[in-house]
PyMOL Python script that loads the backbone (N, CA, C, O; Angstrom):
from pymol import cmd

cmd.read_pdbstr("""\
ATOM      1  N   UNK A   1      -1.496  14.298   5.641  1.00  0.00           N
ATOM      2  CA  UNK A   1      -2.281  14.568   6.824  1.00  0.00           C
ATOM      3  C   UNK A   1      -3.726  14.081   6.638  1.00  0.00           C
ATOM      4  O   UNK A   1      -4.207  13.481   7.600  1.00  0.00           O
ATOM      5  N   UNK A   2      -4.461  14.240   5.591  1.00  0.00           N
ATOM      6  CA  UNK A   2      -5.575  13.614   4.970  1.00  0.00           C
ATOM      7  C   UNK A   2      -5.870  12.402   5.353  1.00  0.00           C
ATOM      8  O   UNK A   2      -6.895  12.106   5.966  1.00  0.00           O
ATOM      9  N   UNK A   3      -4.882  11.537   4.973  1.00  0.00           N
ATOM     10  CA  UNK A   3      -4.893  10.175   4.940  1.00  0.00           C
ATOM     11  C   UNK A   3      -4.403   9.540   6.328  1.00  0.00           C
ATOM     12  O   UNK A   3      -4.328   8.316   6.223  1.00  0.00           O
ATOM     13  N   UNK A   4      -4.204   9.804   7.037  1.00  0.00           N
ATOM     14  CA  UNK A   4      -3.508  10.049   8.727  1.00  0.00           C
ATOM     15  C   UNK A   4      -5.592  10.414   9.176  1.00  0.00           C
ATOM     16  O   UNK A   4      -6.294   9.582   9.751  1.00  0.00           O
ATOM     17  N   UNK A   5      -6.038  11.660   8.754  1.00  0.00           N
ATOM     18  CA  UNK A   5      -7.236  11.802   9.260  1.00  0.00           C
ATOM     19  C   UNK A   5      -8.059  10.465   9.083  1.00  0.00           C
ATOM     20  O   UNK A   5      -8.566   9.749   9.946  1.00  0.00           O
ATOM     21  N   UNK A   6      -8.046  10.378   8.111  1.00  0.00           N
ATOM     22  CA  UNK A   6      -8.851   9.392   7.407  1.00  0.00           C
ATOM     23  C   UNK A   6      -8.935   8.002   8.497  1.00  0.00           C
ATOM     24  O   UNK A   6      -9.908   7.533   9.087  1.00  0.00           O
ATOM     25  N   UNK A   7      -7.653   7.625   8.485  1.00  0.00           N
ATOM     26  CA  UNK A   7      -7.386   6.271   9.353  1.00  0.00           C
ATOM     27  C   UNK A   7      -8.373   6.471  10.743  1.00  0.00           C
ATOM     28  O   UNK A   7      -9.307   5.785  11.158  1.00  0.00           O
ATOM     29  N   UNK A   8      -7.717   7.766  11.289  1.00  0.00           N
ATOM     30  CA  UNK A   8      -8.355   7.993  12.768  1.00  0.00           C
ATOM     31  C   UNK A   8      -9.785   8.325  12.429  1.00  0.00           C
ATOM     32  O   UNK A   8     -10.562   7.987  13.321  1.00  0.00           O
ATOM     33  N   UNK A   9     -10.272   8.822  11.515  1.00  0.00           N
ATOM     34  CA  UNK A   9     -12.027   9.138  12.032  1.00  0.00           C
ATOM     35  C   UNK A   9     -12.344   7.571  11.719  1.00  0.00           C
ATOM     36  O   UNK A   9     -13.435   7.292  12.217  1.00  0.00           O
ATOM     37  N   UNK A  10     -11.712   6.377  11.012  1.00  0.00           N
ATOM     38  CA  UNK A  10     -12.518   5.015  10.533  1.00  0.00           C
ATOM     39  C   UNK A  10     -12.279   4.369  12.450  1.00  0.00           C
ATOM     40  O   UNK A  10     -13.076   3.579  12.956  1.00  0.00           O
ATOM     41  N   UNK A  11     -11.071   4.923  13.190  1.00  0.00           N
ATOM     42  CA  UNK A  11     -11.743   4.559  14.487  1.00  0.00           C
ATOM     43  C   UNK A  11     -12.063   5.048  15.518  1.00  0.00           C
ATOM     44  O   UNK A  11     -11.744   4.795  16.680  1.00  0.00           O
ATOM     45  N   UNK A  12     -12.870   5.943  14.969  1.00  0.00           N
ATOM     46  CA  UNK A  12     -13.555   6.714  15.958  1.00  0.00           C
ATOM     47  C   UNK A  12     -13.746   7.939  16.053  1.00  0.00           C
ATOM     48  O   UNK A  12     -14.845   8.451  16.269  1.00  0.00           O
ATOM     49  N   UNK A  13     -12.167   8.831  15.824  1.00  0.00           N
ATOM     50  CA  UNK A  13     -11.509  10.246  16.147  1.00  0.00           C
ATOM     51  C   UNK A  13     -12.178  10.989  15.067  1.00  0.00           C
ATOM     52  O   UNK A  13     -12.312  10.796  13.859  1.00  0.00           O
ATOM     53  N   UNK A  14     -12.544  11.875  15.867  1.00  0.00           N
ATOM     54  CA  UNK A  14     -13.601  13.245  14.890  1.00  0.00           C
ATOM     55  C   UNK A  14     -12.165  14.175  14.243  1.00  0.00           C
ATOM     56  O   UNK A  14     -11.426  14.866  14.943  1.00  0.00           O
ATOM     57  N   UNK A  15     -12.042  13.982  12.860  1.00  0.00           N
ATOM     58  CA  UNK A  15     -11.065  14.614  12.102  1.00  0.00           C
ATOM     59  C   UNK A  15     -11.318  16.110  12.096  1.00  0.00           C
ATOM     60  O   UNK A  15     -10.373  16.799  11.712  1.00  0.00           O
ATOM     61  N   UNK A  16     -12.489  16.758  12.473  1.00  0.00           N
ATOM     62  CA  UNK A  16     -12.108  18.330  12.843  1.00  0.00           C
ATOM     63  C   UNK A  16     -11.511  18.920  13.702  1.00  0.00           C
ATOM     64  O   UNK A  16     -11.176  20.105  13.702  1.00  0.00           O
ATOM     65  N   UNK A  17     -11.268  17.791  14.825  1.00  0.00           N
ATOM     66  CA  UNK A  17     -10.199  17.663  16.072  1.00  0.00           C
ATOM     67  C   UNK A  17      -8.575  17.823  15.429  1.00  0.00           C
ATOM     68  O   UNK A  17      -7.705  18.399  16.082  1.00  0.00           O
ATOM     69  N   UNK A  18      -8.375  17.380  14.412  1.00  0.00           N
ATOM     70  CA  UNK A  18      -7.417  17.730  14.436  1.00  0.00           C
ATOM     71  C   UNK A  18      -6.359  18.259  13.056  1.00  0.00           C
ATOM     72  O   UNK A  18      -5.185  18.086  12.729  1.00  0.00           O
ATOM     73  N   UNK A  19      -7.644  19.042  12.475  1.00  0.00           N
ATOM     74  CA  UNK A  19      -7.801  20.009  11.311  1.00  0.00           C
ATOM     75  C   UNK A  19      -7.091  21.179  11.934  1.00  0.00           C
ATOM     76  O   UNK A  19      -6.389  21.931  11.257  1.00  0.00           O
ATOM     77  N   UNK A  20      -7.214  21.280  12.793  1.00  0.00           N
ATOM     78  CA  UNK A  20      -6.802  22.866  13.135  1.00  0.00           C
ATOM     79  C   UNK A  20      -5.028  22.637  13.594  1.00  0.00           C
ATOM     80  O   UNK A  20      -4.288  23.606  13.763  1.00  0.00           O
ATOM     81  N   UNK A  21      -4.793  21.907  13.669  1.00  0.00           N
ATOM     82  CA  UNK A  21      -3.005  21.606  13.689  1.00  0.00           C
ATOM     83  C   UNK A  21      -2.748  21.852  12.460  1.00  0.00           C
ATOM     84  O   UNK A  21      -1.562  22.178  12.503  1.00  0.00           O
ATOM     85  N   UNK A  22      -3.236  21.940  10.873  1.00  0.00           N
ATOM     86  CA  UNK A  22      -2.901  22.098   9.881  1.00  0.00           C
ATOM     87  C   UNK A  22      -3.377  22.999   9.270  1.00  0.00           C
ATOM     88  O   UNK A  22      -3.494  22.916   8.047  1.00  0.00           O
ATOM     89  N   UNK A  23      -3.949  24.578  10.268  1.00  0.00           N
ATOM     90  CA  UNK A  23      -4.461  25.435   9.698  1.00  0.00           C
ATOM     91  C   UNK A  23      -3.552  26.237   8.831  1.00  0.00           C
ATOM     92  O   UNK A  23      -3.863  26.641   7.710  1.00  0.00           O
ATOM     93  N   UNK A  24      -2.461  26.433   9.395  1.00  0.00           N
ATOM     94  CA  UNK A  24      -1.046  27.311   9.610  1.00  0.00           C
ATOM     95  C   UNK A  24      -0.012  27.098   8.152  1.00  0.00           C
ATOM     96  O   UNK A  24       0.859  27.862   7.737  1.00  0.00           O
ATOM     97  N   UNK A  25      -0.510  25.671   7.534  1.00  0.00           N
ATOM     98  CA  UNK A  25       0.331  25.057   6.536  1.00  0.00           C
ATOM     99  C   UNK A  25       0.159  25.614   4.972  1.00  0.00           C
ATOM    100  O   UNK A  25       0.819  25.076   4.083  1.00  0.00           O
ATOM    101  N   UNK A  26      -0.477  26.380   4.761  1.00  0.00           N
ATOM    102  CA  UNK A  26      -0.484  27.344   3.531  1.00  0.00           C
ATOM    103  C   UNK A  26      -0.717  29.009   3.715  1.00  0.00           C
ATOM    104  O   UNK A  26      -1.400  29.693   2.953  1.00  0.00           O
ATOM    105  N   UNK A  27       0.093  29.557   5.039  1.00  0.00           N
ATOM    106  CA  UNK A  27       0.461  30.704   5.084  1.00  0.00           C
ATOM    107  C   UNK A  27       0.887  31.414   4.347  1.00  0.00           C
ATOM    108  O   UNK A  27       2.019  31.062   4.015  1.00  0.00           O
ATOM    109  N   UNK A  28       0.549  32.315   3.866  1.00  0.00           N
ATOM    110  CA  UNK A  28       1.079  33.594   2.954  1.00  0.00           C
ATOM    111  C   UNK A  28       0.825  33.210   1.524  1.00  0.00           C
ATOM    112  O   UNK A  28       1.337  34.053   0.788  1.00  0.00           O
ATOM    113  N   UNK A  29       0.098  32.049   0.715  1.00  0.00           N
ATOM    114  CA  UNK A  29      -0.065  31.588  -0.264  1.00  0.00           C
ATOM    115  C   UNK A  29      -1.586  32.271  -0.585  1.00  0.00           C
ATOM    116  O   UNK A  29      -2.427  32.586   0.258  1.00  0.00           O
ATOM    117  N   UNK A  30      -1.674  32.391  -1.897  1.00  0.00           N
ATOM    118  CA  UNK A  30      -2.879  33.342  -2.017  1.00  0.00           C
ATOM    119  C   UNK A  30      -3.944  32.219  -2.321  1.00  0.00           C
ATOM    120  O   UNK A  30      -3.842  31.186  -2.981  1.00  0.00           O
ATOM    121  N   UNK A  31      -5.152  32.840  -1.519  1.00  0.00           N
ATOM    122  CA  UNK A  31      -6.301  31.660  -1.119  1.00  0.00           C
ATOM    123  C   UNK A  31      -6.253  31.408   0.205  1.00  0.00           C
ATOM    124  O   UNK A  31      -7.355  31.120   0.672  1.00  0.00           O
ATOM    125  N   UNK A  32      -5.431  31.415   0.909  1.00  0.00           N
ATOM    126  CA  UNK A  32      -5.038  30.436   2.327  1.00  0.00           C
ATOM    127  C   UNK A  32      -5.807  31.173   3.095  1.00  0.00           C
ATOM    128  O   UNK A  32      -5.781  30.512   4.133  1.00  0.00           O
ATOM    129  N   UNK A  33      -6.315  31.867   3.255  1.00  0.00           N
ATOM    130  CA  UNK A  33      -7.850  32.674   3.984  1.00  0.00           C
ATOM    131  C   UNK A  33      -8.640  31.579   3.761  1.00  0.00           C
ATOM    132  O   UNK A  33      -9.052  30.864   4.673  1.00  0.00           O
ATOM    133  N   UNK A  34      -8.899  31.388   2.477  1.00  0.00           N
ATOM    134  CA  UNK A  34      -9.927  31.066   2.420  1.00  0.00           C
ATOM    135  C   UNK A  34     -10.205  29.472   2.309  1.00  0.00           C
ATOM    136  O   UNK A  34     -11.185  28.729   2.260  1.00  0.00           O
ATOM    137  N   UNK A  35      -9.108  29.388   2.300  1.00  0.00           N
ATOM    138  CA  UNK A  35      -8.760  27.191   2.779  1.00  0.00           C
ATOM    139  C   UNK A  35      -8.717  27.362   4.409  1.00  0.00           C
ATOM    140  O   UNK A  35      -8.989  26.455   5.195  1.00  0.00           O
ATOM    141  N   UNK A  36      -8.531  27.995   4.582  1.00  0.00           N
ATOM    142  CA  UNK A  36      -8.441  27.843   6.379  1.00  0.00           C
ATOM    143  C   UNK A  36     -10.198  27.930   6.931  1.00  0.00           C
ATOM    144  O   UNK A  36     -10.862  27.185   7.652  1.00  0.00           O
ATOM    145  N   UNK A  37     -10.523  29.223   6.195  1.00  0.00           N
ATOM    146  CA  UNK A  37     -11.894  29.065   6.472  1.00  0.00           C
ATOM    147  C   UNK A  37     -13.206  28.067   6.054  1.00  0.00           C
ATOM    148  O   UNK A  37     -14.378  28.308   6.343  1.00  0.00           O
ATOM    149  N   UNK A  38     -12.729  26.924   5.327  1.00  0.00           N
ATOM    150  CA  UNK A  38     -13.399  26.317   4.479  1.00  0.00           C
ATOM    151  C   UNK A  38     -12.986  24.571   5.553  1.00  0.00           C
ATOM    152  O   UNK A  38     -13.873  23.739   5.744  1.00  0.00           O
ATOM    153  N   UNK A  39     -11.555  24.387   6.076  1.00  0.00           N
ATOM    154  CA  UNK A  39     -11.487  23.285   6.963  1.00  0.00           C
ATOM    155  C   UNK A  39     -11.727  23.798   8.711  1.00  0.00           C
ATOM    156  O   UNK A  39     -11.148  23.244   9.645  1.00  0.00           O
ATOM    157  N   UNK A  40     -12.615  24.855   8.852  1.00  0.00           N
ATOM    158  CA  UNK A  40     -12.734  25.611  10.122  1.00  0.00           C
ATOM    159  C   UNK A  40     -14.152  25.696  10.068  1.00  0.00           C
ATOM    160  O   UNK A  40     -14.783  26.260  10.963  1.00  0.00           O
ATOM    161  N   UNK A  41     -14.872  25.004   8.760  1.00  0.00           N
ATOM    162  CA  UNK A  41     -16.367  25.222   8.815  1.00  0.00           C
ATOM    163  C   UNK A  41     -17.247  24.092   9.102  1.00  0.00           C
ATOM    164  O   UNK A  41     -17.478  23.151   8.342  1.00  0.00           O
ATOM    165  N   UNK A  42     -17.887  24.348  10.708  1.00  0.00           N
ATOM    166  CA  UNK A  42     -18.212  23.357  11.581  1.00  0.00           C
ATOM    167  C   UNK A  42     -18.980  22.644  10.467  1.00  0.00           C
ATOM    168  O   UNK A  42     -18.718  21.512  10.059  1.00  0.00           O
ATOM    169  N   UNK A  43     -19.960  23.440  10.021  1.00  0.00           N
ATOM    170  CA  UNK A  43     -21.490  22.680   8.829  1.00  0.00           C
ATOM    171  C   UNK A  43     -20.887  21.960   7.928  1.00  0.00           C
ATOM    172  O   UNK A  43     -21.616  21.709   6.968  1.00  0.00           O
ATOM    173  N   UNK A  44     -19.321  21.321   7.839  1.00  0.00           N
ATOM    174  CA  UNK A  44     -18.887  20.328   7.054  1.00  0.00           C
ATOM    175  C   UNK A  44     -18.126  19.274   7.722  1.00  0.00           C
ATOM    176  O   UNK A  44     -17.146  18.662   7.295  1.00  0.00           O
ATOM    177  N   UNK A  45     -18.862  19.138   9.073  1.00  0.00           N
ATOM    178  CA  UNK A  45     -18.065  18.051   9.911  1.00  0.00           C
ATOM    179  C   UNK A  45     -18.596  16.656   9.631  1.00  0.00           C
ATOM    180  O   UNK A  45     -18.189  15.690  10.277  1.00  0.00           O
ATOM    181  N   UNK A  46     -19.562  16.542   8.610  1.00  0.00           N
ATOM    182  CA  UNK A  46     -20.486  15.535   8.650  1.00  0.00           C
ATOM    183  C   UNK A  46     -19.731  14.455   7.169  1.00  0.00           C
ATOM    184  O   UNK A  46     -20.044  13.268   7.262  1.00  0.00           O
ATOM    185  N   UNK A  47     -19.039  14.731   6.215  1.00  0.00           N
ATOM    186  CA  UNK A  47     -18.360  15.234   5.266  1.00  0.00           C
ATOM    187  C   UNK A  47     -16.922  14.321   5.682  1.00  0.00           C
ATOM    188  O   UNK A  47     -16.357  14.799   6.665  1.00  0.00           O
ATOM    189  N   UNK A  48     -16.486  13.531   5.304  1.00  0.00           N
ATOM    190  CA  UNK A  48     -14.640  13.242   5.190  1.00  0.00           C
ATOM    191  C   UNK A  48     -13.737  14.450   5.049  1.00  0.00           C
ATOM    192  O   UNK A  48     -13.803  15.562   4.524  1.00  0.00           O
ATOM    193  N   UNK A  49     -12.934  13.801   5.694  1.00  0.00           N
ATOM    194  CA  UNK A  49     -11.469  14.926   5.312  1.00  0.00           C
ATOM    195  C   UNK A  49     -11.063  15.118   3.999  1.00  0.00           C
ATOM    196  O   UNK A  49     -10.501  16.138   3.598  1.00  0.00           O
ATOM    197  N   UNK A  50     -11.357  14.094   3.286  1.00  0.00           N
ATOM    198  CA  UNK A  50     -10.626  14.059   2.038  1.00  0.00           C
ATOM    199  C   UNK A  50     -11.858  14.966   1.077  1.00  0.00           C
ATOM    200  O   UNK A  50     -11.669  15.636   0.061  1.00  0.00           O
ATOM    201  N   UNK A  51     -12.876  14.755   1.664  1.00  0.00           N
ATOM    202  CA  UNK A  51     -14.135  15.645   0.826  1.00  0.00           C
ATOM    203  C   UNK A  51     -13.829  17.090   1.395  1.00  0.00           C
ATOM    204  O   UNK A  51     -14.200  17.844   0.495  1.00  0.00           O
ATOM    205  N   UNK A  52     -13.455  17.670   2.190  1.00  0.00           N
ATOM    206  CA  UNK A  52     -12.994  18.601   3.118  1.00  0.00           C
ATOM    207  C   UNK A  52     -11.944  19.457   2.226  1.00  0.00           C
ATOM    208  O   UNK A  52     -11.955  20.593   1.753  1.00  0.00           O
ATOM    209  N   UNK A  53     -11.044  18.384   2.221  1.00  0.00           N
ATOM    210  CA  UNK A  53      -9.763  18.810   1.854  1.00  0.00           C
ATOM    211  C   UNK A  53      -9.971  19.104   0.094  1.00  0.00           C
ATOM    212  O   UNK A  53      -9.432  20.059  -0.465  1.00  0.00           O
ATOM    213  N   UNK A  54     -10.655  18.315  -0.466  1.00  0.00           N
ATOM    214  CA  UNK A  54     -10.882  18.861  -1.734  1.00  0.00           C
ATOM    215  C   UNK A  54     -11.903  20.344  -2.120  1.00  0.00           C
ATOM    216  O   UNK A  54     -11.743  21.064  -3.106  1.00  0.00           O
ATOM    217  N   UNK A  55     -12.755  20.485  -1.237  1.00  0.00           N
ATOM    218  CA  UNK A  55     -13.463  21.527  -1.258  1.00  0.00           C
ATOM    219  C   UNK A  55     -12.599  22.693  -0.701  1.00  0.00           C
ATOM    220  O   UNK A  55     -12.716  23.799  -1.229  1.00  0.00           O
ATOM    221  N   UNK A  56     -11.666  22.499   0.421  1.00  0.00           N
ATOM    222  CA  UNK A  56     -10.491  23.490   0.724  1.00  0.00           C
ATOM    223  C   UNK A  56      -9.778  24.217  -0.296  1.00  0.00           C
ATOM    224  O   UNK A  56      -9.539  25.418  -0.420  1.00  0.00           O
ATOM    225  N   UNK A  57      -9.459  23.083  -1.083  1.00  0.00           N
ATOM    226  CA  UNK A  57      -8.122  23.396  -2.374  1.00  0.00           C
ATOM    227  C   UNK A  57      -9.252  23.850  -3.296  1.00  0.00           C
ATOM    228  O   UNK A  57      -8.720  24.858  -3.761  1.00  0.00           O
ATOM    229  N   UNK A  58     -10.419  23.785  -3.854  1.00  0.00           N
ATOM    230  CA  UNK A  58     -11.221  24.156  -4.957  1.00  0.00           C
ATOM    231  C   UNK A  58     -11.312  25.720  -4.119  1.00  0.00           C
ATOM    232  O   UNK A  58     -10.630  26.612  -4.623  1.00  0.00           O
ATOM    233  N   UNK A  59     -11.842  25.949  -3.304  1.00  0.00           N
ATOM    234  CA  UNK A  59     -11.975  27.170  -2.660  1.00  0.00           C
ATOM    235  C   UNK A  59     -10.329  27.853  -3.171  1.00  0.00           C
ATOM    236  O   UNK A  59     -10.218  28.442  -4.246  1.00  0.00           O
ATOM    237  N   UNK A  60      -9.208  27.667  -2.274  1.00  0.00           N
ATOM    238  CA  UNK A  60      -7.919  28.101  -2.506  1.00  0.00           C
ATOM    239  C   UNK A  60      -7.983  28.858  -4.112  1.00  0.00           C
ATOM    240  O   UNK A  60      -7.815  29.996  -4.550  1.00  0.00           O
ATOM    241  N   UNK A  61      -8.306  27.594  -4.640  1.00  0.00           N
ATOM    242  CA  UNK A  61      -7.536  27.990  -5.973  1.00  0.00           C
ATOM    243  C   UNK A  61      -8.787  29.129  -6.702  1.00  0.00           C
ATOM    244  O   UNK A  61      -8.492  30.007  -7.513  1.00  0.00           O
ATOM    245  N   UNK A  62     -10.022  28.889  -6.253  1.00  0.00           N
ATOM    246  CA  UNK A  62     -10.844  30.667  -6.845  1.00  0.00           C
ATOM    247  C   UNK A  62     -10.341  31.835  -6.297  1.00  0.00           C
ATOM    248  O   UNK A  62      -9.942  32.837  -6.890  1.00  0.00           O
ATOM    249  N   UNK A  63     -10.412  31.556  -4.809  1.00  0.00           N
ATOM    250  CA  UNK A  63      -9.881  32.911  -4.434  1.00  0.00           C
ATOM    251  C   UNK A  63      -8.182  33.587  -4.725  1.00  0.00           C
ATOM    252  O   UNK A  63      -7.620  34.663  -4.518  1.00  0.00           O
ATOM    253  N   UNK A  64      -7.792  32.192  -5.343  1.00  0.00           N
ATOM    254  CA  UNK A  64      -6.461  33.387  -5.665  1.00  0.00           C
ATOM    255  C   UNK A  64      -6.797  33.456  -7.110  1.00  0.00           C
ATOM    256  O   UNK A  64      -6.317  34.562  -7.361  1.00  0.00           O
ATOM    257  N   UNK A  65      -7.192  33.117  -8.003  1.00  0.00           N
ATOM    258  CA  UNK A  65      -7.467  33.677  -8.942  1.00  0.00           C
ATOM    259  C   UNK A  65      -9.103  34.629  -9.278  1.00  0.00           C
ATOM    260  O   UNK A  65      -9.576  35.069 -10.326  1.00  0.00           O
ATOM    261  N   UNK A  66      -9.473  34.646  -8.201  1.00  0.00           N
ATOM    262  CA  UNK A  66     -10.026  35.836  -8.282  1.00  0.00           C
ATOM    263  C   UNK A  66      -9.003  37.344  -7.778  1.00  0.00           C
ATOM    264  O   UNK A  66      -9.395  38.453  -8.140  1.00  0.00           O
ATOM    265  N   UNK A  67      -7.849  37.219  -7.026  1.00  0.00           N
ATOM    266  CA  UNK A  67      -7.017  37.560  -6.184  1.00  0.00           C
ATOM    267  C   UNK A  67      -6.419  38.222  -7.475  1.00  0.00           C
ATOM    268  O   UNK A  67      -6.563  39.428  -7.677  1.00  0.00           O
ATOM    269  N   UNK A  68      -5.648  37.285  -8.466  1.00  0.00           N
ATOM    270  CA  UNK A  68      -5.101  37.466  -9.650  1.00  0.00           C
ATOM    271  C   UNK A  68      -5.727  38.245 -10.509  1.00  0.00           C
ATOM    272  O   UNK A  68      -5.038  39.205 -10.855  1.00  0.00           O
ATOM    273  N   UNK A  69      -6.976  38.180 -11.073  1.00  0.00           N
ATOM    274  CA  UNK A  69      -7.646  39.411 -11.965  1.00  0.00           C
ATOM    275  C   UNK A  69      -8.319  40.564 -11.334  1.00  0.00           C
ATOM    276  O   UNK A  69      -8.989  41.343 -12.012  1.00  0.00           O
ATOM    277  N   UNK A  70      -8.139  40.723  -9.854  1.00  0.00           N
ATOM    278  CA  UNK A  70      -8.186  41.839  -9.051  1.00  0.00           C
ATOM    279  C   UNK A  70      -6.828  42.808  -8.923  1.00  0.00           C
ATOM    280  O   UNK A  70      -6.741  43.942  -8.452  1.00  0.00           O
ATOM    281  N   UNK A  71      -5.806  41.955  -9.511  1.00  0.00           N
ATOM    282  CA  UNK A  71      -4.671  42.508  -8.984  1.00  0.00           C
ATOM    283  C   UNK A  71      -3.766  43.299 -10.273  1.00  0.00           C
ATOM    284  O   UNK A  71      -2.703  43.866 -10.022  1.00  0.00           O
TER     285      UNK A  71
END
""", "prot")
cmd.dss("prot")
cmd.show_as("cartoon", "prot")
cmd.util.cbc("prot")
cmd.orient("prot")
């Protein structure tokens, strides 16, 4: 989906347009709060998807292991 964004913002298409079709895709996985809230955050529209998407998954993966030594 990244790389699908990628193509469309090089012509033109604002890739936060269509971030939110792929909010839904790491449901019930621990972190996924907080990857949803991290490709839902307008102040990184300026930013690639793929810079997006890596700051998503770095987020994901603290909060479930903060999740993990809480638990």
């Amino acid at each position: 989906m990244v790389d699908y964004m990628n193509r469309e913002a090089a012509h033109g298409t604002h890739w936060y347009g269509m971030a939110r079709h792929m909010l839904g895709l790491r449901h019930g996985q621990p972190g996924a709060r907080r990857w949803r809230q991290v490709w839902s955050d307008h102040r990184l529209k300026h930013l690639g998807p793929a810079e997006v998407s890596a700051l998503a998954l770095q987020a994901m993966r603290e909060a479930s292991s903060q999740h993990a030594v809480h638990s």
